[in-house]
Legacy VTK file of the C-alpha trace (Angstrom):
# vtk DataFile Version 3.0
C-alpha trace
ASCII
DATASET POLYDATA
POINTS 252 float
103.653 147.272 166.921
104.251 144.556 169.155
101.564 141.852 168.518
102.717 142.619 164.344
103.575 139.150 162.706
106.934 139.547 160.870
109.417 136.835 159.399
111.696 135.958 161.106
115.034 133.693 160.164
116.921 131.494 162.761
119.995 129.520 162.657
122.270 127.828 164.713
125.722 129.863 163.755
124.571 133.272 162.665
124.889 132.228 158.811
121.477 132.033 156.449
122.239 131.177 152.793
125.308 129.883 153.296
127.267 126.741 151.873
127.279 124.461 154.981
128.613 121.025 155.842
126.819 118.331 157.870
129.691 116.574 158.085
129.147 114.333 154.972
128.232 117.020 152.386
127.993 120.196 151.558
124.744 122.273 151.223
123.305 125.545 150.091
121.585 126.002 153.361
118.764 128.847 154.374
117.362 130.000 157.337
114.678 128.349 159.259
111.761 130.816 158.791
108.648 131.522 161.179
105.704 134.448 161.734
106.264 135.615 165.208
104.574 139.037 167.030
107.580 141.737 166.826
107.406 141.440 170.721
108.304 137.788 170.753
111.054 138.368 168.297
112.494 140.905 170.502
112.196 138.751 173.571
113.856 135.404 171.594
116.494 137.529 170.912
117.627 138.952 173.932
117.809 136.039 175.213
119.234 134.146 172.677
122.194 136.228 173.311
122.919 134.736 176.375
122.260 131.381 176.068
123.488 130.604 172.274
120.626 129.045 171.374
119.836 130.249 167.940
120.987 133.483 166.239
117.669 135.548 165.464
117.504 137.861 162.596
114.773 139.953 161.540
115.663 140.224 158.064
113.705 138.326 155.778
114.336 139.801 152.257
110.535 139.758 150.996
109.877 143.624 150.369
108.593 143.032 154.532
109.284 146.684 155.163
106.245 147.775 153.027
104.249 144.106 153.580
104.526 143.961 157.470
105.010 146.626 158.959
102.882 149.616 159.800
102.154 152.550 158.435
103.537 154.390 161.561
106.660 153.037 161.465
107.250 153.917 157.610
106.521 157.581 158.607
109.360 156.908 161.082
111.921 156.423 157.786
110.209 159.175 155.615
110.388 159.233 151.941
113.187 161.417 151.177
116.195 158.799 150.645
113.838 156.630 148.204
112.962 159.583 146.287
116.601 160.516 145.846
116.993 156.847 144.771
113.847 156.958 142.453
115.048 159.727 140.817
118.391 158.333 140.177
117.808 155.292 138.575
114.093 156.685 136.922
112.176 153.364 138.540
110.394 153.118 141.696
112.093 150.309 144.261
111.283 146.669 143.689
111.548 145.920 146.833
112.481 147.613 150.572
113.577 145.461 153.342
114.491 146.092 156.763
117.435 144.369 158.991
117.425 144.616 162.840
119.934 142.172 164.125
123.308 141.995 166.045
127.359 140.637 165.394
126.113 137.111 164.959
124.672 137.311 161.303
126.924 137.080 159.088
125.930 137.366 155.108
128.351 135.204 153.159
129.301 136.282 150.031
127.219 136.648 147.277
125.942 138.908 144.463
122.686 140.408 143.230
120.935 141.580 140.428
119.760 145.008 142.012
121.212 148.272 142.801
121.165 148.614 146.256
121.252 152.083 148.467
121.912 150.485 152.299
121.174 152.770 155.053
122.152 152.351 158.387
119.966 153.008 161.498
121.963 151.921 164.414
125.217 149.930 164.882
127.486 149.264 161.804
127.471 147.521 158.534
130.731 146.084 157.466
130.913 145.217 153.597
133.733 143.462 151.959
133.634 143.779 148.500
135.001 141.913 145.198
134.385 143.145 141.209
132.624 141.081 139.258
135.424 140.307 137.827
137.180 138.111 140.534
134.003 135.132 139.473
136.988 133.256 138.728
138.582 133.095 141.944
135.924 132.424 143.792
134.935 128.360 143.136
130.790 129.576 142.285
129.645 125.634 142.049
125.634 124.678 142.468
125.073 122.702 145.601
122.160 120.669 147.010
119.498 123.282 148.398
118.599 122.149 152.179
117.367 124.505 155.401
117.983 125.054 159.079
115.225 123.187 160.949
115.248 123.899 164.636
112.918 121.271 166.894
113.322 120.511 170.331
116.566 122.585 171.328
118.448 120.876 168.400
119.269 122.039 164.725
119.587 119.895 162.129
120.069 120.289 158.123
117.315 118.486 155.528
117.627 118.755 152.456
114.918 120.201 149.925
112.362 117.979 148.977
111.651 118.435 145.690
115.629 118.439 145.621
117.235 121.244 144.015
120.319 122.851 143.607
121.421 126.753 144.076
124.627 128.095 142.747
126.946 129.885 145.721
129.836 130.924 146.609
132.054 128.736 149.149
134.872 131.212 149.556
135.122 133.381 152.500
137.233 136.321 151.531
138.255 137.483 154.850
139.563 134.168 155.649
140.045 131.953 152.449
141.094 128.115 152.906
143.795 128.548 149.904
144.075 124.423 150.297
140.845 124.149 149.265
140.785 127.029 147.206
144.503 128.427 146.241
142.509 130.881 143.506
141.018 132.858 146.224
145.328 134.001 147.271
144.321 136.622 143.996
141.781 138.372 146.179
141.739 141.880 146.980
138.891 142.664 148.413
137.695 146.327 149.463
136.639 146.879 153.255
133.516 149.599 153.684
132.219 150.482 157.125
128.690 151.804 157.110
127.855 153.608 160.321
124.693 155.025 161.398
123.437 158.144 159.377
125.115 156.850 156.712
124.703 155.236 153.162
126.185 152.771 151.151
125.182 152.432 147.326
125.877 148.919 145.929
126.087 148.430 142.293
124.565 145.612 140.595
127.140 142.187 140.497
129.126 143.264 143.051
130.086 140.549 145.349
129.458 141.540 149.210
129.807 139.608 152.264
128.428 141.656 154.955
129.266 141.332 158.850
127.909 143.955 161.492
128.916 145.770 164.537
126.257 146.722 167.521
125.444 150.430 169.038
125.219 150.194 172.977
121.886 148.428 173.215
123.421 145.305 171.083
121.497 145.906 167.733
122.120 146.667 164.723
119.563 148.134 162.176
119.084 149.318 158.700
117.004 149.606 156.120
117.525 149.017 152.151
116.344 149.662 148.677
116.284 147.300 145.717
115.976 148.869 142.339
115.886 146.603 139.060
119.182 147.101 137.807
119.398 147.352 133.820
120.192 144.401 131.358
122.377 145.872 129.026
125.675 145.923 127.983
127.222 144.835 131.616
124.955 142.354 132.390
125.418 140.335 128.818
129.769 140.544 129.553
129.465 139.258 132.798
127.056 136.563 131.950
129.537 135.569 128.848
132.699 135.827 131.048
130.537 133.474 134.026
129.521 130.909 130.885
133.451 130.837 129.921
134.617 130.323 133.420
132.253 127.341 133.246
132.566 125.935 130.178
136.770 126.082 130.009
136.828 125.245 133.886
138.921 128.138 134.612
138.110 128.545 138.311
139.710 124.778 138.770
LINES 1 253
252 0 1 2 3 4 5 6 7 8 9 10 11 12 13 14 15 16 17 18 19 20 21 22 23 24 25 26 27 28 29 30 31 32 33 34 35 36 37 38 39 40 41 42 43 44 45 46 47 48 49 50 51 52 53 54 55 56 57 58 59 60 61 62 63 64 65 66 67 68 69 70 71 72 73 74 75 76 77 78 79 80 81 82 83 84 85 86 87 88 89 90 91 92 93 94 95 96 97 98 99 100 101 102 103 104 105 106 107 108 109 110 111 112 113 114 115 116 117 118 119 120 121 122 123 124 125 126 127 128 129 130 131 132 133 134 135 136 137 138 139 140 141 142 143 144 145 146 147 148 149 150 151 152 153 154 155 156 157 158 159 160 161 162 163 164 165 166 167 168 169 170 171 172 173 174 175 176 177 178 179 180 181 182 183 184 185 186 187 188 189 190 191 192 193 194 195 196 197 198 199 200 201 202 203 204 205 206 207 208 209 210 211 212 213 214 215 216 217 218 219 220 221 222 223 224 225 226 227 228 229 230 231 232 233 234 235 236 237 238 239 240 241 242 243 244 245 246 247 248 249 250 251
């Protein structure tokens, strides 16, 4: 598979979709995203690892296990943890993505409307988790949508054109600034370690912030499964408990 185009995201620090300062303001910021072969990915990110240009992640969230790569490799994963899945929540997965990275990506914390069932390949996953319930610690304010754009050797931040703005998360709750946000002291968040072989599922509206650790060859890899998660009773309490945190300014 080595002259397959896949999507690949780059940044400067290891952190895509992320609230990020450029000094003046602060931005919802994503990944700068290109179409490389698999070969050139793997060869930018060797070396990237020793000379700091960019942090490389192949890990673009757009269902790319079952859009770009081949068939031969999906015989590689088999069928039998989806069909577990499947069977589970009685819906076939919306979408199936697959994560081949190392220590330097970091996913800040964040939520999302899908069940998740995470399976680890190689390396570690490290998850630190927060109910849904701790929205009101964590400072969830909409900020000016920009991306990483990387031209001659140097990275810069530009904002969205038309401009928009994306609600996130500016709390890191490993390491909370409790000046800037003395909420977050109220967190307890849960620590999971994913190793290879292993599973994680992720409920629905769970906040995750998700770090990895490398196997011997400096990787880490994994592959996950989104189902649609239902819109019932949960869903409508947490979206009346995020409106009232809003409207009353609680989180302030």
């Amino acid at each position: 598979m080595a002259d397959t185009l896949i999507s690949i995201d780059s940044t400067p620090n290891g952190y895509g979709d992320a609230v990020v300062s450029d000094g003046a303001k602060d931005y919802f910021v994503k990944p700068y995203v290109t179409k490389m072969r698999f070969d050139t990915f793997v060869s930018k990110f060797n070396e990237s690892k020793k000379d700091g240009s960019a942090v490389y992640y192949l890990q673009h969230q757009n269902d790319n296990f079952r859009t770009e790569f081949p068939e031969k490799l999906k015989s590689d994963i088999g069928k039998h943890l989806e069909t577990w899945a499947s069977t589970a929540f009685g819906l076939d997965p919306d979408a199936v993505n697959f994560w081949l990275g190392d220590s330097r990506s970091v996913s800040s914390l964040h939520s999302d409307h899908y069940e998740n069932v995470y399976a680890v390949v190689a390396g570690q996953k490290r998850f630190t988790l927060l109910p849904p319930t701790d929205l009101i610690y964590l400072y969830k304010r909409p900020y000016t949508a920009a991306t990483f754009l990387h031209t001659d050797d140097e990275w810069k931040i530009v904002q969205d054109e038309p401009t928009e703005h994306v609600p996130w998360i500016p709390v890191d709750p490993d390491l909370p600034d409790l000046v800037k946000f003395p909420k977050a002291a109220n967190l307890k968040p849960l620590h999971v370690t994913v190793n290879a072989g292993e599973v994680l599922y992720l409920p629905s509206l769970v906040f995750h912030k998700v770090s990895q650790g490398e196997d011997h060859e400096g990787k880490t890899i994994a592959i996950n499964y989104w189902y649609d998660m239902n819109y019932d009773i949960k869903y409508n309490y947490y979206k009346f408990m995020e409106s009232m945190i809003l409207e009353l300014k609680l989180d302030q």
